[in-house]
Residue frames as a rotation matrix with the C-alpha (Angstrom) as fourth column:
UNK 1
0.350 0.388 0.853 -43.63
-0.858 -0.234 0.458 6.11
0.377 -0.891 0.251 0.22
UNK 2
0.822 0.049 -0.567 -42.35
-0.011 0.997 0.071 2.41
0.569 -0.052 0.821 0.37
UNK 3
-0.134 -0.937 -0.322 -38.77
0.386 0.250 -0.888 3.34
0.913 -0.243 0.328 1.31
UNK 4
-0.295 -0.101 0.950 -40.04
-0.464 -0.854 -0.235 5.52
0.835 -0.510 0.206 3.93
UNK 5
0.500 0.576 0.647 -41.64
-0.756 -0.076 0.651 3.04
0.424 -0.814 0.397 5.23
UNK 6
0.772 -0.450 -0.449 -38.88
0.277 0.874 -0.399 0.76
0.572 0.183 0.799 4.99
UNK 7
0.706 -0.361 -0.609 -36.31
0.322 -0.602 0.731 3.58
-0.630 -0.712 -0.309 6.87
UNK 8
-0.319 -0.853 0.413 -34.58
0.847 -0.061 0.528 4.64
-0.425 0.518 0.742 3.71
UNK 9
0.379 0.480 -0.791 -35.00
0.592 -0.783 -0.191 8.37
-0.712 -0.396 -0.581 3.96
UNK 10
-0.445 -0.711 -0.545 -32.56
-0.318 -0.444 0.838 9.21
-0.837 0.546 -0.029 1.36
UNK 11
-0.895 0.315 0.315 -34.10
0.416 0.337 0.845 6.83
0.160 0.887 -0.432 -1.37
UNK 12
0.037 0.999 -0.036 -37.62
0.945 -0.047 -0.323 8.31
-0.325 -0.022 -0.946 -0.54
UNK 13
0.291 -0.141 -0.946 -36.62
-0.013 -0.990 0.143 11.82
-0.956 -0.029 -0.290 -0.99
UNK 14
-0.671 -0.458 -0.583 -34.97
-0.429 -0.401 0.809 11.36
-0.605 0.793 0.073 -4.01
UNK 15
-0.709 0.477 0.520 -37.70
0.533 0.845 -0.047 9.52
-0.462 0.244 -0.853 -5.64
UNK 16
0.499 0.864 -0.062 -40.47
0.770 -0.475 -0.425 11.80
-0.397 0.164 -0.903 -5.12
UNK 17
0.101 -0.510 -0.854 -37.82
-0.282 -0.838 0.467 14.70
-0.954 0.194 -0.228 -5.84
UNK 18
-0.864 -0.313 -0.394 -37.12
-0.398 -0.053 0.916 13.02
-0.307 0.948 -0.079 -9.40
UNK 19
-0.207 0.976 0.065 -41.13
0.839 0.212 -0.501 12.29
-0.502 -0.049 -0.863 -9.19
UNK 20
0.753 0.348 -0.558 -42.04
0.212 -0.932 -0.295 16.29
-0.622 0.104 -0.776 -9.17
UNK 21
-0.234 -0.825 -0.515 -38.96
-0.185 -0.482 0.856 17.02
-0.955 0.295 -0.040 -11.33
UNK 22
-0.812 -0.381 0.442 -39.64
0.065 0.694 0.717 14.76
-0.580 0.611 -0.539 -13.90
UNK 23
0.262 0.853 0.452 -43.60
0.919 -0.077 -0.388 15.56
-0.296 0.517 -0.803 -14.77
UNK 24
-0.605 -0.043 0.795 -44.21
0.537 -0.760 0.367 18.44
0.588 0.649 0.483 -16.88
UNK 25
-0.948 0.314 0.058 -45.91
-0.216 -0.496 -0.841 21.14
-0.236 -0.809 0.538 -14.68
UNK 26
-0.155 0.924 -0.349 -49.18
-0.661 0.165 0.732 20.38
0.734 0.344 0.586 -16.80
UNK 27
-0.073 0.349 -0.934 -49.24
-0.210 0.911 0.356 17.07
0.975 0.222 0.007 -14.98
UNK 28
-0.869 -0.494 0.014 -48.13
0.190 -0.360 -0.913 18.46
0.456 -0.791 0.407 -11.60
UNK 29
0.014 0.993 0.121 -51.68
0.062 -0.122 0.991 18.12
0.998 -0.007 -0.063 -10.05
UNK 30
0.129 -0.172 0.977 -52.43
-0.914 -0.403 0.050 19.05
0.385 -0.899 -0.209 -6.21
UNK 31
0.987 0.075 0.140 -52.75
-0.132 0.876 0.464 15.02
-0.088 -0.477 0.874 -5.01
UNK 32
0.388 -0.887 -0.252 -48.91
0.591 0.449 -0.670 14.62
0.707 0.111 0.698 -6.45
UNK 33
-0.208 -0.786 0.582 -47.35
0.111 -0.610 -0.785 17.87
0.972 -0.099 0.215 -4.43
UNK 34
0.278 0.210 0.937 -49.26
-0.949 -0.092 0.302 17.00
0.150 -0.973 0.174 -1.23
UNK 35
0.997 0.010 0.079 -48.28
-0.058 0.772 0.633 13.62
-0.055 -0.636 0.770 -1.14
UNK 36
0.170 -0.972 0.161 -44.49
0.477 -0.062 -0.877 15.00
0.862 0.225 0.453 -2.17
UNK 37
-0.360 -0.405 0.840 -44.77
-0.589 -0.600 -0.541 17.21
0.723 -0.690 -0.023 1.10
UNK 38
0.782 0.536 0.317 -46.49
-0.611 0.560 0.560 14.40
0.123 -0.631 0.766 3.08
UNK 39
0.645 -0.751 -0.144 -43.23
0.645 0.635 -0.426 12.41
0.411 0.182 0.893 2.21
UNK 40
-0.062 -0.481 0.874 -41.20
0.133 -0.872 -0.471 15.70
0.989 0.087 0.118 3.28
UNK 41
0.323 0.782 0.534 -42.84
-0.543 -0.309 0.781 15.56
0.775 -0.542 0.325 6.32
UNK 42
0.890 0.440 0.122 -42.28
-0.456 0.848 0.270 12.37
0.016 -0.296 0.955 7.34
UNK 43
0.458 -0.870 -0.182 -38.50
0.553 0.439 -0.708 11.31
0.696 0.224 0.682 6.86
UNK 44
0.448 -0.470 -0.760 -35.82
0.511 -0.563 0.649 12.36
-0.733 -0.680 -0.012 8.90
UNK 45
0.807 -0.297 -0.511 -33.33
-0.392 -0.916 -0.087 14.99
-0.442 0.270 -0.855 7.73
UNK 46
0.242 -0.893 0.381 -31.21
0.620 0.444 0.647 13.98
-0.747 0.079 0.660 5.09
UNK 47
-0.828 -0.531 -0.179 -28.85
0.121 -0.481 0.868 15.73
-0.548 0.697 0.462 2.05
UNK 48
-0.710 0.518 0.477 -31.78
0.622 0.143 0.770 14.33
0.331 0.844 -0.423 -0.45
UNK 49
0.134 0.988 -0.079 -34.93
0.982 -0.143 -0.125 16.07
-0.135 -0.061 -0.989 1.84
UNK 50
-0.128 0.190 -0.974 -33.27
0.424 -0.877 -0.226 19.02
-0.897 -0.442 0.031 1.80
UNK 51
-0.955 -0.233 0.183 -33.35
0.060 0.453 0.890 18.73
-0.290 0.861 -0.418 -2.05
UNK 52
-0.622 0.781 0.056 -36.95
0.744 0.566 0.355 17.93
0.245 0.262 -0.933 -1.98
UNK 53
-0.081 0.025 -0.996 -37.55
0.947 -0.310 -0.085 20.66
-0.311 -0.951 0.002 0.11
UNK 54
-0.549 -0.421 -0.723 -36.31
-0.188 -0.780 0.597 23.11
-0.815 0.463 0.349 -2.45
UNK 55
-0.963 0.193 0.187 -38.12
0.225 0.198 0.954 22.20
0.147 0.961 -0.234 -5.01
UNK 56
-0.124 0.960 -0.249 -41.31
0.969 0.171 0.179 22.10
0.215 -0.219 -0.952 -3.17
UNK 57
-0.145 0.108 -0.983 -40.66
0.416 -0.895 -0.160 25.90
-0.898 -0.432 0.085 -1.98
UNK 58
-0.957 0.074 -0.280 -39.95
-0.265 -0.618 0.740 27.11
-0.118 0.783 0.611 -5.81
UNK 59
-0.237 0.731 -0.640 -43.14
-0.719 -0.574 -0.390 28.01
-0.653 0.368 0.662 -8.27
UNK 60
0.463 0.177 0.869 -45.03
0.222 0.926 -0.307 25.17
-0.858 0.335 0.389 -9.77
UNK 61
0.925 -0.377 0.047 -43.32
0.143 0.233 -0.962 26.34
0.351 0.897 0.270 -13.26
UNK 62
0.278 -0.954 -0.113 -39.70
-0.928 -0.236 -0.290 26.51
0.250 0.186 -0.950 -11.93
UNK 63
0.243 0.115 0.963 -39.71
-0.887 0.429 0.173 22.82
-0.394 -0.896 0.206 -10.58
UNK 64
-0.071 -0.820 0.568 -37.21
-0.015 0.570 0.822 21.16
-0.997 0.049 -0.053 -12.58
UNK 65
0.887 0.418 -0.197 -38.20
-0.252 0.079 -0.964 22.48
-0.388 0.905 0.176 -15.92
UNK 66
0.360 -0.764 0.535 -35.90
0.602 0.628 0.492 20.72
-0.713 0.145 0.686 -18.03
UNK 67
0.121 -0.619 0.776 -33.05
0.932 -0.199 -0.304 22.38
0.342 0.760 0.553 -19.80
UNK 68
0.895 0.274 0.353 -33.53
0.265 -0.961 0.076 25.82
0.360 0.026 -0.933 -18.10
UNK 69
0.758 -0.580 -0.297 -29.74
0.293 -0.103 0.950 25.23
-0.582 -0.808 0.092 -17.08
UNK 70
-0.316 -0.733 0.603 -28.30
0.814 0.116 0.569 24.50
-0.487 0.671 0.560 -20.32
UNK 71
0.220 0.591 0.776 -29.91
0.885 -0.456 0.096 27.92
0.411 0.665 -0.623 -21.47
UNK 72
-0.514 -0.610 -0.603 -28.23
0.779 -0.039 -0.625 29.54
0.358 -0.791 0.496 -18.42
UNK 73
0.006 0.793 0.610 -31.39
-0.283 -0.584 0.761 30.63
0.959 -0.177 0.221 -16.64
């Protein structure tokens, strides 16, 4: 939330985006994904929110589960 409030819309987005990416979905609790869409909210439009964006739309288990690329799912 710091960069956001600093005006660096790009570094906020990608933050929280490699925030929610990075926990395991176990850990993915409702306080993290409302203050990931409260950030979403709140920036202007950049490359990274739309990024963030996407993630937040998919299913709490598809939200960067690691490796599901290198398995070509």
């Amino acid at each position: 939330m710091c960069s956001a409030i600093v005006g660096d819309a790009a570094a906020a987005a990608l933050s929280v985006t490699q925030t929610i990416t990075d926990l395991p979905p176990e850990h993915r609790s409702a306080l993290i994904t409302y203050r990931a869409r409260q950030v979403a909210r709140r920036v202007p439009e950049t490359s990274e929110l739309r990024v963030l964006r996407e993630v937040l739309a998919l299913p709490a288990g598809e939200r960067g589960d690691k490796g599901a690329d290198q398995r070509g799912d």
